[in-house]
C-alpha positions, 0 to 999 in steps of 0.5 A, spaced: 500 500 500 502 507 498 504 511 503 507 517 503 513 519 507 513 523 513 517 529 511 513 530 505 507 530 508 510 535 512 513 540 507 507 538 502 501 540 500 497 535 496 494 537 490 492 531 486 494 525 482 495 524 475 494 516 473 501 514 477 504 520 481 500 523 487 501 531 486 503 536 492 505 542 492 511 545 496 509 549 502 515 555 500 512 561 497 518 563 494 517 557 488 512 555 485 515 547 486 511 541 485 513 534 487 511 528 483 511 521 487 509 514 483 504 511 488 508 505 489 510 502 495 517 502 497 520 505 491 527 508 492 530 509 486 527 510 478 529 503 477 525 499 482 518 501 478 516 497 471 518 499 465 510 501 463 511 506 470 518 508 469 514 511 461 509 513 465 513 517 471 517 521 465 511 523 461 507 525 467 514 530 470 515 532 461 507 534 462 506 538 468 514 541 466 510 544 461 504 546 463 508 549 470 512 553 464 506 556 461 502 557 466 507 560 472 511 563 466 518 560 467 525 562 465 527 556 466 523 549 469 528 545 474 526 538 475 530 533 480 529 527 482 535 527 489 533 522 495 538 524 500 534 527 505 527 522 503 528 516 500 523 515 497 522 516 489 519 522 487 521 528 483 522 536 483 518 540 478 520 547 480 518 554 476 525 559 476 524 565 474 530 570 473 528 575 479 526 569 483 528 569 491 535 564 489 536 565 482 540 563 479 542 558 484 539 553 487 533 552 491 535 547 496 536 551 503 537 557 500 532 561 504 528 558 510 520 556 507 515 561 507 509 558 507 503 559 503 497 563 505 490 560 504 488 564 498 495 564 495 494 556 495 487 557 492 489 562 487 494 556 484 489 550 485 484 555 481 490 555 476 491 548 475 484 547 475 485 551 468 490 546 466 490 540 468 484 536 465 483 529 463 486 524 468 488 528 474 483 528 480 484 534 485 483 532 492 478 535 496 481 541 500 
């Protein structure tokens, strides 16, 4: 059964899921900085999933890359899969702009988070519920 790490319940806040990956949204307001993390149990490494969830995990980061670049007008789309700190698999996609609290270093540990009020996490899930059709289900706020 899929659990999700402790330290990303902890950092995260859940948007959604796309067929494989569940959808949070990091709770620093300095980004708009999305992990994805395939709802498998016990998966470490990209590796550890089958061949159909290795596609399934690229196609799902390649798109929400995308339409994070579109929608929150990115310079550029960092995305990273590290684990050092949680193990489990799962993906940065983090929108980076030129006036960007760290730009143009990187984000890790650079400032502490700044949470998100509630309505600018509304105003970004009415975002993405402009963009993210088909089979992505948002969950209940």
């Amino acid at each position: 059964m899929f659990a999700l790490d402790s330290r990303l319940q902890q950092d995260t806040l859940p948007i959604g899921d796309f067929p494989l990956c569940r959808l949070l949204l990091m709770n620093d307001a300095h980004y708009p900085w999305f992990v994805l993390v395939p709802r498998r149990e016990e998966v470490v490494e990209l590796f550890q999933l089958d061949a159909e969830d290795q596609r399934a995990f690229w196609q799902e980061t390649t798109e929400l890359a995308e339409t994070l670049k579109d929608t929150f007008g990115a310079d550029k789309m960092n995305v990273a899969a590290l684990g050092n700190q949680v193990a489990q698999l799962h993906m940065h996609v983090i929108v980076r702009r030129r006036d960007d609290a760290a730009w143009p270093t990187p984000v890790w540990g650079r400032h502490p988070a700044k949470p998100y009020t509630d309505a600018q996490i509304a105003a970004i899930r009415d975002k993405l519920r402009l963009v993210l059709t088909g089979d992505f289900r948002f969950m209940e706020e």
